[in-house]
LOSELUM-45081 format. One record per atom (N, C-alpha, C): residue in one letter; z, y, x. Coordinates in steps of 0.2 Angstrom, whole numbers, padded with zeros to 4 digits, always signed. Layout:
AZYX ...
//
This chain:
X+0063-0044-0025 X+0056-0044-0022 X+0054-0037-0023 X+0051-0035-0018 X+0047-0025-0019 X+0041-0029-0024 X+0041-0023-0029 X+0033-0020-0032 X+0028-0013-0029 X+0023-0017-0030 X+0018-0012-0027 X+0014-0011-0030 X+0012-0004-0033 X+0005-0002-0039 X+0001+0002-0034 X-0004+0001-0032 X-0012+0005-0031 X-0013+0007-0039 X-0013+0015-0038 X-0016+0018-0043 X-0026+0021-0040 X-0029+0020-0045 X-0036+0022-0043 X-0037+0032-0046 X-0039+0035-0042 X-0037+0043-0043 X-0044+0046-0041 X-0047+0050-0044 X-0051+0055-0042 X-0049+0059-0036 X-0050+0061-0031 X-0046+0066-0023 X-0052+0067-0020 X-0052+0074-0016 X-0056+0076-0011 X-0064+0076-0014 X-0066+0075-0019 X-0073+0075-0021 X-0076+0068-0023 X-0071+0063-0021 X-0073+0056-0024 X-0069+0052-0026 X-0067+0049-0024 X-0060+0044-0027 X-0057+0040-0023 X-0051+0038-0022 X-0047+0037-0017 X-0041+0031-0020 X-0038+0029-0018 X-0032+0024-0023 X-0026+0027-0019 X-0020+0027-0021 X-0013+0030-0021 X-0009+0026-0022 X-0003+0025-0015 X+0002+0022-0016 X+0008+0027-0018 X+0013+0028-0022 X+0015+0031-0024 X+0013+0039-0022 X+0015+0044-0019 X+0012+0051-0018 X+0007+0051-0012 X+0005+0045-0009 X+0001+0045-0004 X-0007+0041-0006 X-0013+0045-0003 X-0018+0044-0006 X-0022+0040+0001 X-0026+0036-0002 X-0029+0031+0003 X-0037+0036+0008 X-0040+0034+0010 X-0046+0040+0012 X-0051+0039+0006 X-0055+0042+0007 X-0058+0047+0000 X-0065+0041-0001 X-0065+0038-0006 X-0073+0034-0006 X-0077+0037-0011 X-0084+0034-0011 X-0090+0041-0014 X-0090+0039-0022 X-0087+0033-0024 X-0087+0030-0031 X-0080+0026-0031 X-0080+0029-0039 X-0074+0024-0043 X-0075+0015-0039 X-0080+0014-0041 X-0081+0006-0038 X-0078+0005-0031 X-0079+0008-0027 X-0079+0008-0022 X-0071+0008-0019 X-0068+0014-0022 X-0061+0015-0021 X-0056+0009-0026 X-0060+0007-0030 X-0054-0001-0035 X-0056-0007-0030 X-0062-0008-0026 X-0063-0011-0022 X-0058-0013-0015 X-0057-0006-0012 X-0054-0006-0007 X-0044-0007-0008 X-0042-0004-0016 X-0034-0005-0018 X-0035-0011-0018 X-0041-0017-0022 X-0039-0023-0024 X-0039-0026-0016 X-0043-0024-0012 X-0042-0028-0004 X-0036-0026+0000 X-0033-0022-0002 X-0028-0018+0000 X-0021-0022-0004 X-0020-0023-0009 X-0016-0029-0013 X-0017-0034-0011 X-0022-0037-0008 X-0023-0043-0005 X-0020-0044-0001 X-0021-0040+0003 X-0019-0040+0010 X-0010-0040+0011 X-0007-0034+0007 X-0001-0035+0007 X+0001-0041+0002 X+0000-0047+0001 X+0003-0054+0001 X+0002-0059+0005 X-0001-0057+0010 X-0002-0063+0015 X+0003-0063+0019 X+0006-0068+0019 X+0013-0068+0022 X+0012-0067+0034 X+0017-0066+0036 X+0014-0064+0044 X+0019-0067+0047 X+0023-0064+0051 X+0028-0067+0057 X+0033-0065+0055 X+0037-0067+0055 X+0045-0063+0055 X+0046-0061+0064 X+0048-0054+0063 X+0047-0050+0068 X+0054-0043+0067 X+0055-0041+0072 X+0058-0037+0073 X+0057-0032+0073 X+0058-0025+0068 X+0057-0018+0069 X+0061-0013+0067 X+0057-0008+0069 X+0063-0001+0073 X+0059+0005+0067 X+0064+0009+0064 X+0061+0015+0060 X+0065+0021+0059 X+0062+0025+0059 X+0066+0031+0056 X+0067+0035+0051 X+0076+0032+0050 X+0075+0033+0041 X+0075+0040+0039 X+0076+0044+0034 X+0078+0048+0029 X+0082+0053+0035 X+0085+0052+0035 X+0092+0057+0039 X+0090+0058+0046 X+0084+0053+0050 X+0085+0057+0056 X+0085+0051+0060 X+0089+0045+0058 X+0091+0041+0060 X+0088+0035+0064 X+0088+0032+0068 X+0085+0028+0071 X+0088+0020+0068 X+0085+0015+0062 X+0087+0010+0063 X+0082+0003+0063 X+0087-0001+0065 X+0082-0009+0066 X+0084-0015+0063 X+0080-0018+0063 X+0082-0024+0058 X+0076-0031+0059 X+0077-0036+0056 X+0073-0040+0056 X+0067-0041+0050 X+0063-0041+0050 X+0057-0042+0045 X+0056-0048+0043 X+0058-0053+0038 X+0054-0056+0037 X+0046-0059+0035 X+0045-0063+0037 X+0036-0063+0038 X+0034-0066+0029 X+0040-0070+0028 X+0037-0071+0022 X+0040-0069+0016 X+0044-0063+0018 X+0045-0058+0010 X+0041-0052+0007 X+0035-0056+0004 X+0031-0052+0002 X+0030-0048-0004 X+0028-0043-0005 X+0027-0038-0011 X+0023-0042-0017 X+0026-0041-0023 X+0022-0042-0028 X+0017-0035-0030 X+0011-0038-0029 X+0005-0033-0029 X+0002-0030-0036 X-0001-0023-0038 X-0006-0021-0043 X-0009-0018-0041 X-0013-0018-0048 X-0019-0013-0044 X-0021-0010-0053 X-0019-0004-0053 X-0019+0001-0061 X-0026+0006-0060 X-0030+0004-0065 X-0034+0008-0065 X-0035+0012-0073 X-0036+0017-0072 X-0037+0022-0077 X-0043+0022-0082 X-0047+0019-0079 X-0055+0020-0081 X-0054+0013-0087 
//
């Protein structure tokens, strides 16, 4: 099973939470951005449809596969404060 940490960070003049090097949009208070990682870790455990999807990996590559709907990430949510 994947793991997933939301980190809570200071970015662009407010604060923002971060999934690995990618930063979510910028809220005006700490409150506000641990708010939206924890509704954001919610969300990615609600199981969906198993569905088929198409991506382009690393290399250039074009491939597809099947998703299932209910292999879901085990969620965090790491705050510094």
């Amino acid at each position: 099973m994947t793991d997933i940490t939301y980190t809570i960070a200071e970015h662009d003049g407010g604060w923002a939470y971060k999934l690995g090097d990618v930063f979510s949009e910028t809220y005006p208070s700490h409150d506000a951005a641990l708010a939206a990682a924890q509704r954001a870790a919610a969300e990615q455990q609600v199981a969906g449809e198993t569905t088929g999807i198409s991506y382009e990996d690393a290399k250039g590559q074009w491939r597809e596969e099947i998703a299932a709907g209910d292999d879901r990430p085990t969620t965090h949510v790491v705050d510094s404060q």
